[in-house]
PyMOL Python script that loads the backbone (N, CA, C, O; Angstrom):
from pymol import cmd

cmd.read_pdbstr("""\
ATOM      1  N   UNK A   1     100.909  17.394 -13.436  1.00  0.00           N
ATOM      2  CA  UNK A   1      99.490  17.199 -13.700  1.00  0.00           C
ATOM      3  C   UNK A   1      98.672  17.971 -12.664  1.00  0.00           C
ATOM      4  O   UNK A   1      99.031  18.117 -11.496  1.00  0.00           O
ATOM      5  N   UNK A   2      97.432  18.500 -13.241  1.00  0.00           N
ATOM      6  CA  UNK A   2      96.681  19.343 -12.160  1.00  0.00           C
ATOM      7  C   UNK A   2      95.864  18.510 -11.618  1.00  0.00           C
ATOM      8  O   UNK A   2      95.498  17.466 -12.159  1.00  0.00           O
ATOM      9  N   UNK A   3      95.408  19.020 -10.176  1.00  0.00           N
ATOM     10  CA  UNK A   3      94.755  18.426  -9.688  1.00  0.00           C
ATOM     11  C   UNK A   3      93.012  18.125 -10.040  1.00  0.00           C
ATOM     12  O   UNK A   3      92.544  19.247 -10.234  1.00  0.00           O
ATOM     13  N   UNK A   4      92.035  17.212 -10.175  1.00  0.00           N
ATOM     14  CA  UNK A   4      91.291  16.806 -10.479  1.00  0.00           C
ATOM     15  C   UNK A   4      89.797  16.839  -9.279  1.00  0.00           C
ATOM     16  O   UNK A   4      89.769  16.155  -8.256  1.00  0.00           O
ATOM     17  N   UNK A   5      89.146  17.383  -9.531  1.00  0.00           N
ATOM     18  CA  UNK A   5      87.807  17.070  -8.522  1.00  0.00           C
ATOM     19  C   UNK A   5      86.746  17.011  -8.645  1.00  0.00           C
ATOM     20  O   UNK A   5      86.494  17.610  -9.690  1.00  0.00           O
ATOM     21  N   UNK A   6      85.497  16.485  -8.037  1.00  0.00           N
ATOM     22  CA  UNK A   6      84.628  16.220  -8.389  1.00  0.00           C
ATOM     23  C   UNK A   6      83.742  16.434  -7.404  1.00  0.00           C
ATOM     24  O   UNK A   6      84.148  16.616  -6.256  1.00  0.00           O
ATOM     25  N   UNK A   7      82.624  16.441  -7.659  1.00  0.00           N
ATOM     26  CA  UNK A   7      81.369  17.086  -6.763  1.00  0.00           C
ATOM     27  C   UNK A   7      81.306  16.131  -5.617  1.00  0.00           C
ATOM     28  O   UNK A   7      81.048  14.999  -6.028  1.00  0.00           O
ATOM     29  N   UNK A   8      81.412  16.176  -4.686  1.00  0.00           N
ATOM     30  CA  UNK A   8      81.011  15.066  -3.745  1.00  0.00           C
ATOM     31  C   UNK A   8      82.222  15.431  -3.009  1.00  0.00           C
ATOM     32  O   UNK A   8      81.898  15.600  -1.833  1.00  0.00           O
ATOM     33  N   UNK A   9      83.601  15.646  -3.198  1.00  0.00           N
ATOM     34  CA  UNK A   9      84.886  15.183  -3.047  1.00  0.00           C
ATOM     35  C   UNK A   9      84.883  15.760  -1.636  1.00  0.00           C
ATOM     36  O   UNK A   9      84.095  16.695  -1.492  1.00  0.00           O
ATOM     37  N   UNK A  10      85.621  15.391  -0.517  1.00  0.00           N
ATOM     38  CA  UNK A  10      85.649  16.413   0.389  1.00  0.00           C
ATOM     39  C   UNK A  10      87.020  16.920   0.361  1.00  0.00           C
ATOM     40  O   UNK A  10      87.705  16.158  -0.320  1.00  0.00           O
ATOM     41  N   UNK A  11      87.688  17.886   0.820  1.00  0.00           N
ATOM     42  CA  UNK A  11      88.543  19.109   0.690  1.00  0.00           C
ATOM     43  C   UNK A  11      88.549  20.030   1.970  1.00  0.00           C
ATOM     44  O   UNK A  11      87.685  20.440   2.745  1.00  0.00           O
ATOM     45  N   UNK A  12      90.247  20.202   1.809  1.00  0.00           N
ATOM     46  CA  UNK A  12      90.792  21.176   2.856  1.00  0.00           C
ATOM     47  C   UNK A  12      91.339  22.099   1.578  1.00  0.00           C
ATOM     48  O   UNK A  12      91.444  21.852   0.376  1.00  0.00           O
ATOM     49  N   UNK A  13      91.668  23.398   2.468  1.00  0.00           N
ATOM     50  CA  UNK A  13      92.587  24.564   1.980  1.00  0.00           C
ATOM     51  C   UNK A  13      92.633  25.668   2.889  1.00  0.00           C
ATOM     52  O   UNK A  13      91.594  25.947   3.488  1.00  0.00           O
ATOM     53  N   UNK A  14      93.740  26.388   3.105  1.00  0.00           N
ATOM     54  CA  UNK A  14      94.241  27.148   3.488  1.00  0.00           C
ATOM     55  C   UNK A  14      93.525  28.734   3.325  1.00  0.00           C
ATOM     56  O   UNK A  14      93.572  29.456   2.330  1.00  0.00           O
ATOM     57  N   UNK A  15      92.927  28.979   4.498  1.00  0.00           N
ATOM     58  CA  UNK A  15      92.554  30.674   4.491  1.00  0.00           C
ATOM     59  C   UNK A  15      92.679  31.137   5.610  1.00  0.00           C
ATOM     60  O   UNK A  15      92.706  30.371   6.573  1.00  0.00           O
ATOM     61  N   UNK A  16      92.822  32.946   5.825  1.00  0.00           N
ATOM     62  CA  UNK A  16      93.124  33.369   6.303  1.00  0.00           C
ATOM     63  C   UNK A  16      92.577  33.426   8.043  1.00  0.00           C
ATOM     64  O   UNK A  16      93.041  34.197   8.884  1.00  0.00           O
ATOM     65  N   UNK A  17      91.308  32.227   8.321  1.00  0.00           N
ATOM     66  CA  UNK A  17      91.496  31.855   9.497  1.00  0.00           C
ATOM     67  C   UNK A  17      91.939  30.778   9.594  1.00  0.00           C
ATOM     68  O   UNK A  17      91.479  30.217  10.588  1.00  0.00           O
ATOM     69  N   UNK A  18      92.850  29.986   8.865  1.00  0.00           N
ATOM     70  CA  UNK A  18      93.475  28.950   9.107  1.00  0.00           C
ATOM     71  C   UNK A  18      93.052  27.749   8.096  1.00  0.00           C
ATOM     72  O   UNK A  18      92.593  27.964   6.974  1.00  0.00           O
ATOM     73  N   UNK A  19      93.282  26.376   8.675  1.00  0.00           N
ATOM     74  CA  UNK A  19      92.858  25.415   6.966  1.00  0.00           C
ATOM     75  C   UNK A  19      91.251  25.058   7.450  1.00  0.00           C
ATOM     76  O   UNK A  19      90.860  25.207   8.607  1.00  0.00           O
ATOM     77  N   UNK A  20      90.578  24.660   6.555  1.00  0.00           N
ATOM     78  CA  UNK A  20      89.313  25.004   6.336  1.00  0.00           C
ATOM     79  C   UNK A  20      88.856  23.801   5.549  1.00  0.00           C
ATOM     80  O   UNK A  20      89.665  23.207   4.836  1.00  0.00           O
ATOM     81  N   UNK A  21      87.635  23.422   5.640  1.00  0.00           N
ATOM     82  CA  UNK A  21      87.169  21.732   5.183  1.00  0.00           C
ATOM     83  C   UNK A  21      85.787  21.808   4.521  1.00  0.00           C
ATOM     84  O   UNK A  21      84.784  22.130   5.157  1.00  0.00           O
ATOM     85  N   UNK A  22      85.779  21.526   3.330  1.00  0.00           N
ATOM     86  CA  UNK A  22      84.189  21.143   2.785  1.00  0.00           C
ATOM     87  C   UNK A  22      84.028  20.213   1.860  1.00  0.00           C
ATOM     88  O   UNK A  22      84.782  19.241   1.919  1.00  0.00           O
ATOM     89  N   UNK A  23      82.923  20.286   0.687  1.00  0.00           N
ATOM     90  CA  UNK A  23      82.688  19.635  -0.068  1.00  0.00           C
ATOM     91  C   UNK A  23      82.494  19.876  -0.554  1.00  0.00           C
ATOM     92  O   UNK A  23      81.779  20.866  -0.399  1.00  0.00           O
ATOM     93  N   UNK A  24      82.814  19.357  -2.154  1.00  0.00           N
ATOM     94  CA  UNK A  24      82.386  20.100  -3.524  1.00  0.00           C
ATOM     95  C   UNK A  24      81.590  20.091  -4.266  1.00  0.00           C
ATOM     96  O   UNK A  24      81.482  19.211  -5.120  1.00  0.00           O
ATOM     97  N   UNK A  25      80.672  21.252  -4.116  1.00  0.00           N
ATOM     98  CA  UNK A  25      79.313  21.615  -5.215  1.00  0.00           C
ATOM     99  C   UNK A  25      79.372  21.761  -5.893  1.00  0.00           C
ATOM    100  O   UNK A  25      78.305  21.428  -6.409  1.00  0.00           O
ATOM    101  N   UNK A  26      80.268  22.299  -6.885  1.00  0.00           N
ATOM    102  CA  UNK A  26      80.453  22.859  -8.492  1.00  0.00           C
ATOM    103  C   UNK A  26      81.199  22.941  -8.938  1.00  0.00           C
ATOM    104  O   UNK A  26      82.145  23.548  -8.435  1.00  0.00           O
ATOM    105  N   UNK A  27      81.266  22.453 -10.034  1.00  0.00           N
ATOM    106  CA  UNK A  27      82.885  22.278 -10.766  1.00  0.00           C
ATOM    107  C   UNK A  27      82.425  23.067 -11.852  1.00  0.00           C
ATOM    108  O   UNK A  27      81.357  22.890 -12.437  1.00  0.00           O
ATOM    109  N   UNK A  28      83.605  24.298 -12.204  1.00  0.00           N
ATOM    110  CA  UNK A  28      83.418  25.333 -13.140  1.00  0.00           C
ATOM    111  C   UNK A  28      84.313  24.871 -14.139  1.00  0.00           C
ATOM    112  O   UNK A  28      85.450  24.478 -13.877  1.00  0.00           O
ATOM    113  N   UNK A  29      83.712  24.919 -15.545  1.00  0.00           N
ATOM    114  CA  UNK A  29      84.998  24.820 -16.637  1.00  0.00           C
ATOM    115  C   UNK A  29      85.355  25.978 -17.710  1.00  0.00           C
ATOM    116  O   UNK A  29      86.202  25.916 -18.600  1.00  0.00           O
ATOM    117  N   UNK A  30      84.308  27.276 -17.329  1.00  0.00           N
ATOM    118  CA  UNK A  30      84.444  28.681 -18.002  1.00  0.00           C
ATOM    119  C   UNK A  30      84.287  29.093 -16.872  1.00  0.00           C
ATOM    120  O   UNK A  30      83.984  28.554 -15.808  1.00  0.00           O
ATOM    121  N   UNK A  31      84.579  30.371 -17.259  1.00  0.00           N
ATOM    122  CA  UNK A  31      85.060  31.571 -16.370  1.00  0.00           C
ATOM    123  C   UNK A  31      83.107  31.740 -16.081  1.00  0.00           C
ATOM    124  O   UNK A  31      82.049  31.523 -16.672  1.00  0.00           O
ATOM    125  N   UNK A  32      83.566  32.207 -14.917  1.00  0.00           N
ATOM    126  CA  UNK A  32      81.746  32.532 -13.987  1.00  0.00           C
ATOM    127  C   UNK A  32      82.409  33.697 -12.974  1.00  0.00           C
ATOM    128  O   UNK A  32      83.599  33.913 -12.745  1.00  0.00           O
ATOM    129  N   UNK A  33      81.069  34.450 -12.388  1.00  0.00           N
ATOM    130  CA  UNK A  33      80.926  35.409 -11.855  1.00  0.00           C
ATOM    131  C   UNK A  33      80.894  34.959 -10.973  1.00  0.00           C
ATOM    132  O   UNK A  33      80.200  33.946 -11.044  1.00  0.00           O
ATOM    133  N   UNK A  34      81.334  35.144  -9.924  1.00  0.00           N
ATOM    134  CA  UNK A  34      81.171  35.208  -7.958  1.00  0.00           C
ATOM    135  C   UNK A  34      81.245  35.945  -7.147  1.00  0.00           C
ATOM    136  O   UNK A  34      82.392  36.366  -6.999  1.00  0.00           O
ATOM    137  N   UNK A  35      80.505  36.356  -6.473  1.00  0.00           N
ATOM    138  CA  UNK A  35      80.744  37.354  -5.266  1.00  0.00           C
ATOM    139  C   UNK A  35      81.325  38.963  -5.946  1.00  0.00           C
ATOM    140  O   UNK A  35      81.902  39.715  -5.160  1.00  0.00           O
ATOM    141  N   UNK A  36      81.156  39.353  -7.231  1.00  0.00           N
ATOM    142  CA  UNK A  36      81.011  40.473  -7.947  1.00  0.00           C
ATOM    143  C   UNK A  36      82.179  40.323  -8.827  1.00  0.00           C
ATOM    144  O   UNK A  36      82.395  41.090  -9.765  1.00  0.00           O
ATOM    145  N   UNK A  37      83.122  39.072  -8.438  1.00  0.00           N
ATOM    146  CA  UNK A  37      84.671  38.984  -9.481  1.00  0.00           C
ATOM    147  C   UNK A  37      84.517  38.070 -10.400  1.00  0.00           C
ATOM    148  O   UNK A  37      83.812  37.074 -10.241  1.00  0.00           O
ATOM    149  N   UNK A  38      85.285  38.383 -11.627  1.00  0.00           N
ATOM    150  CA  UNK A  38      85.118  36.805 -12.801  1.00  0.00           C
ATOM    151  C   UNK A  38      86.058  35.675 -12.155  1.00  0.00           C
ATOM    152  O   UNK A  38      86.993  36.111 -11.483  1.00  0.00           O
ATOM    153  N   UNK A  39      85.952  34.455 -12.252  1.00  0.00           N
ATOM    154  CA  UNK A  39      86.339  33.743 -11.889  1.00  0.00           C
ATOM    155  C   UNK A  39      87.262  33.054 -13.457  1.00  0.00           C
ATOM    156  O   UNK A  39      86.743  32.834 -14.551  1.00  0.00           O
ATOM    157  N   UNK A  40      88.307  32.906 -13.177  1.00  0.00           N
ATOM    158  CA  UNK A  40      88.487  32.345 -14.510  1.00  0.00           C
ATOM    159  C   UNK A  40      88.815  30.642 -14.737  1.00  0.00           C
ATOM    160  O   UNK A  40      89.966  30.205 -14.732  1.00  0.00           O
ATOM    161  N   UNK A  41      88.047  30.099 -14.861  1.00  0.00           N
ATOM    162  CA  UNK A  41      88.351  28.622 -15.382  1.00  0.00           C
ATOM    163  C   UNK A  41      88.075  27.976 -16.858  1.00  0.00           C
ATOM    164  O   UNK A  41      87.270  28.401 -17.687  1.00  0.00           O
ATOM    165  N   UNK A  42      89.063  26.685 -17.005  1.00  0.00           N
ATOM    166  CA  UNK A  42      88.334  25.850 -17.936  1.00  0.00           C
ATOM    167  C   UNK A  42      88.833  24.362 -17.703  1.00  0.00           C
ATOM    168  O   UNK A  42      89.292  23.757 -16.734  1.00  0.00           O
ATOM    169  N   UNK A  43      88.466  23.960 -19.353  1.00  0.00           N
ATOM    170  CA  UNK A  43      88.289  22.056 -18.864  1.00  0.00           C
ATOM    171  C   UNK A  43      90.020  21.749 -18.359  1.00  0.00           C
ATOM    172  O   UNK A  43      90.352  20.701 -17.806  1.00  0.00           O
ATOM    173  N   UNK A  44      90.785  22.643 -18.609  1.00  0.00           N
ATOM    174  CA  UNK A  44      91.813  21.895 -18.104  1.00  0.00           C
ATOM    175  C   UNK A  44      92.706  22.546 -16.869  1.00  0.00           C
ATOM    176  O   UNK A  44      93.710  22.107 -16.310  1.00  0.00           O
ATOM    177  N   UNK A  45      91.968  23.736 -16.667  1.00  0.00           N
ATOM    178  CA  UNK A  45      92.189  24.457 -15.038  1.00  0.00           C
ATOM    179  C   UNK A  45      91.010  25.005 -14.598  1.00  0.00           C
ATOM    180  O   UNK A  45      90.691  26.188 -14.476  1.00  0.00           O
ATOM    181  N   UNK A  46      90.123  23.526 -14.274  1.00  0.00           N
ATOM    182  CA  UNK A  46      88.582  23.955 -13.601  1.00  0.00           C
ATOM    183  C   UNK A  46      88.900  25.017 -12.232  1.00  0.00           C
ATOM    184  O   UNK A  46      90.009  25.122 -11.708  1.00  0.00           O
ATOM    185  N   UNK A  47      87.459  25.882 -11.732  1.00  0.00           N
ATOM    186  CA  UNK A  47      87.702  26.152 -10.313  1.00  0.00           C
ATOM    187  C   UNK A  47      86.442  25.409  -9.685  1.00  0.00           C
ATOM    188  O   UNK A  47      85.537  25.167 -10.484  1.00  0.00           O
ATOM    189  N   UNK A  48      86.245  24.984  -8.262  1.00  0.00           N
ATOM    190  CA  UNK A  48      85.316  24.311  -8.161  1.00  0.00           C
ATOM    191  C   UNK A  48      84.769  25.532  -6.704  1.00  0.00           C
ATOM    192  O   UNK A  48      85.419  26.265  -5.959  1.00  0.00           O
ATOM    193  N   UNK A  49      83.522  25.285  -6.823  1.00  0.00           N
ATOM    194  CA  UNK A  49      82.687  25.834  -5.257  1.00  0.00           C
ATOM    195  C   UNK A  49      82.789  24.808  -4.253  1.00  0.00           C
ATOM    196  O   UNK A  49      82.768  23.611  -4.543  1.00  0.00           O
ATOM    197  N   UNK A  50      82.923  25.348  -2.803  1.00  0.00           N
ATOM    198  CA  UNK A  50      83.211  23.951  -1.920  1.00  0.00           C
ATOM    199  C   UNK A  50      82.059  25.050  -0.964  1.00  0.00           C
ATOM    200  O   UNK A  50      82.035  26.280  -0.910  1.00  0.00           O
ATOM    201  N   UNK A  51      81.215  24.056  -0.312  1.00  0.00           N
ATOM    202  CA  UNK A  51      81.044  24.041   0.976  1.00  0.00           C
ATOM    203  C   UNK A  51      80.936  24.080   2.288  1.00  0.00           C
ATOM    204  O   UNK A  51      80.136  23.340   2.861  1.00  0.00           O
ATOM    205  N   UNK A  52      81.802  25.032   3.025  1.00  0.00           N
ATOM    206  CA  UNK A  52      82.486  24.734   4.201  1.00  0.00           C
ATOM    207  C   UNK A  52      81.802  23.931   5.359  1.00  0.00           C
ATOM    208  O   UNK A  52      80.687  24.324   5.703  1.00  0.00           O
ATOM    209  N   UNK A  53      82.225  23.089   5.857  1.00  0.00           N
ATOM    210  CA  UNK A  53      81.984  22.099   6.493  1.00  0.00           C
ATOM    211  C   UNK A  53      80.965  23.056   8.132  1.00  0.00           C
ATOM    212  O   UNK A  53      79.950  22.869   8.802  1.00  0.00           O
ATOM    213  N   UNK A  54      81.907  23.878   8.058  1.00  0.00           N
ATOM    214  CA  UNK A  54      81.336  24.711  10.029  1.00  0.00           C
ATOM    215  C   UNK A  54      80.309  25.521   9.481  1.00  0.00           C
ATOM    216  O   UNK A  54      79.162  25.357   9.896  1.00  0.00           O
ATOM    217  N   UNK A  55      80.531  26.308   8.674  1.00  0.00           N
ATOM    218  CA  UNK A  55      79.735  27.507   8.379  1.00  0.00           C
ATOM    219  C   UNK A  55      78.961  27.411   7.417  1.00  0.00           C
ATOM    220  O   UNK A  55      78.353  28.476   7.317  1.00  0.00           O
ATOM    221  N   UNK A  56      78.660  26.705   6.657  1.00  0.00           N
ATOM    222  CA  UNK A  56      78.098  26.547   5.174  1.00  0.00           C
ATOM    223  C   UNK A  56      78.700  27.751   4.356  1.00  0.00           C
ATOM    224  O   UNK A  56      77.892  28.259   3.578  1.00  0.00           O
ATOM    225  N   UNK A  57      79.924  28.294   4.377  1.00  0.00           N
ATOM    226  CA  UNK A  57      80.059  29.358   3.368  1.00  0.00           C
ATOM    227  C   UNK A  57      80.505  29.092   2.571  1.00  0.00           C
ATOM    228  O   UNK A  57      81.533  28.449   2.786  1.00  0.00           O
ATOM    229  N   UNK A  58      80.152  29.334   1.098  1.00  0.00           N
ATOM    230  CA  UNK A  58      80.553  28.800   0.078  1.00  0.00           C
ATOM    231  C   UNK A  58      81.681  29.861  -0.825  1.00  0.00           C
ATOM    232  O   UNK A  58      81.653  31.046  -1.159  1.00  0.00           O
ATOM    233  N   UNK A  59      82.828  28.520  -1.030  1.00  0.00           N
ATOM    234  CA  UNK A  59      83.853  29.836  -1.113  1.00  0.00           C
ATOM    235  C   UNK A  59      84.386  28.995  -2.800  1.00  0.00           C
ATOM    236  O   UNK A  59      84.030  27.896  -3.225  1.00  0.00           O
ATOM    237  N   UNK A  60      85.101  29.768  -3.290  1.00  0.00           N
ATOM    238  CA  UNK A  60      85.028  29.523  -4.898  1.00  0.00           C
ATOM    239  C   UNK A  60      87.278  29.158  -5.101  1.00  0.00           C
ATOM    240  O   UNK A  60      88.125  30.041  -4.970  1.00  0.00           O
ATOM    241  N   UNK A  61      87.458  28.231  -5.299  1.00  0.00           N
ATOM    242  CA  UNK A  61      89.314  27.960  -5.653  1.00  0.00           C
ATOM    243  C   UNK A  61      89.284  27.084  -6.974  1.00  0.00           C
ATOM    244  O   UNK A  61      88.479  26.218  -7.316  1.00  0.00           O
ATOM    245  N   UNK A  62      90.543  27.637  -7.685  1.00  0.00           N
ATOM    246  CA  UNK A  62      91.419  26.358  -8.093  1.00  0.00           C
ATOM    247  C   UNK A  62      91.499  25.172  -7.673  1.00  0.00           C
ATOM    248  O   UNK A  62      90.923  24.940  -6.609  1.00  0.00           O
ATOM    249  N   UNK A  63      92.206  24.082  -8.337  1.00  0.00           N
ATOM    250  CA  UNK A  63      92.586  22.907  -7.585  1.00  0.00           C
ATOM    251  C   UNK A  63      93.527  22.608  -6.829  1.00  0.00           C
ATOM    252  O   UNK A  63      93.652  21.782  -5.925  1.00  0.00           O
ATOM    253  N   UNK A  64      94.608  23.848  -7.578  1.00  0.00           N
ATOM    254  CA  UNK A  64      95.937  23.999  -6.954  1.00  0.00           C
ATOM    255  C   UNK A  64      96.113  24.556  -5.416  1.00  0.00           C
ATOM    256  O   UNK A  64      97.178  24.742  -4.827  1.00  0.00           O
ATOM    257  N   UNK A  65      94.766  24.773  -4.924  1.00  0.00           N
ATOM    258  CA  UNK A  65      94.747  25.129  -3.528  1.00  0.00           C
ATOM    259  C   UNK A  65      93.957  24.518  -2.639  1.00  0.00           C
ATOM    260  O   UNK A  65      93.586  25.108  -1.625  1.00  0.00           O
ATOM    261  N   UNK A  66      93.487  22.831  -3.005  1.00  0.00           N
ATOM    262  CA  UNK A  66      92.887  22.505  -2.605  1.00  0.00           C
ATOM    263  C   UNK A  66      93.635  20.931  -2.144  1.00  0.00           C
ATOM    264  O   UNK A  66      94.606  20.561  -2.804  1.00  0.00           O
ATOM    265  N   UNK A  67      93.248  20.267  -1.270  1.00  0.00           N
ATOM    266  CA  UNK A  67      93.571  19.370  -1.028  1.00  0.00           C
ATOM    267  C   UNK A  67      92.605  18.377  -0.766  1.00  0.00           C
ATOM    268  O   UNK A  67      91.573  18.765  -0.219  1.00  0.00           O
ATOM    269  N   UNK A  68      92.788  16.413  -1.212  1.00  0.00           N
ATOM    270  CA  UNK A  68      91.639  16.016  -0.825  1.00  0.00           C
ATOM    271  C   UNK A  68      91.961  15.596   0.928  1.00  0.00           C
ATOM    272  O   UNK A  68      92.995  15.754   1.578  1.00  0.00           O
ATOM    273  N   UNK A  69      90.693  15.045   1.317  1.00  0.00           N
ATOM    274  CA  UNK A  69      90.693  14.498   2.671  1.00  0.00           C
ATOM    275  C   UNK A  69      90.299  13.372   2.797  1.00  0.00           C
ATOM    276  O   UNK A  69      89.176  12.881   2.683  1.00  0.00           O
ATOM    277  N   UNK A  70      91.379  12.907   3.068  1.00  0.00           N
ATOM    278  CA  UNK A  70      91.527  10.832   2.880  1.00  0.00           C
ATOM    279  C   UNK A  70      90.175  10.363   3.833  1.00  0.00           C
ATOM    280  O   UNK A  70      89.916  10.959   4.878  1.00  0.00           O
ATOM    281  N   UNK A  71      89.465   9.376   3.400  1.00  0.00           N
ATOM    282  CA  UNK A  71      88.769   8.965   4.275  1.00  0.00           C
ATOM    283  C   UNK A  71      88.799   8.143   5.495  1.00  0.00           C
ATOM    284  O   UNK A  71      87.768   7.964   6.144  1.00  0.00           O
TER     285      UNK A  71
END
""", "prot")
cmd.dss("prot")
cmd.show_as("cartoon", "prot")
cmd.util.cbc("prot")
cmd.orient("prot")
């Protein structure tokens, strides 16, 4: 089963300065444009926009690369 998320959720994942923490603004269920690339999603492999917690940069994943963060 894929993973599931929702706007509010907070979230780690893995990038290339190391794992990385935000919250989720947007849950995509068609394919959308970002940062000049198509993004491809739908209702049953959403991608969501997260937040980053340090930087405010908003970076665009799957679910499959996301993890939640227990409270």
């Amino acid at each position: 089963m894929k993973k599931k998320f929702k706007i509010g959720d907070h979230v780690t994942w893995n990038s290339e300065a190391g794992h990385v923490s935000g919250s989720i603004i947007k849950v995509h269920t068609k394919d959308f444009n970002y940062k000049g690339y198509t993004h491809h999603a739908t209702a049953d492999d959403p991608q969501y926009e997260i937040k980053s917690d340090k930087t405010d940069h908003i970076a665009a994943h799957k679910g499959s690369a996301l993890s939640l963060v227990k409270k």
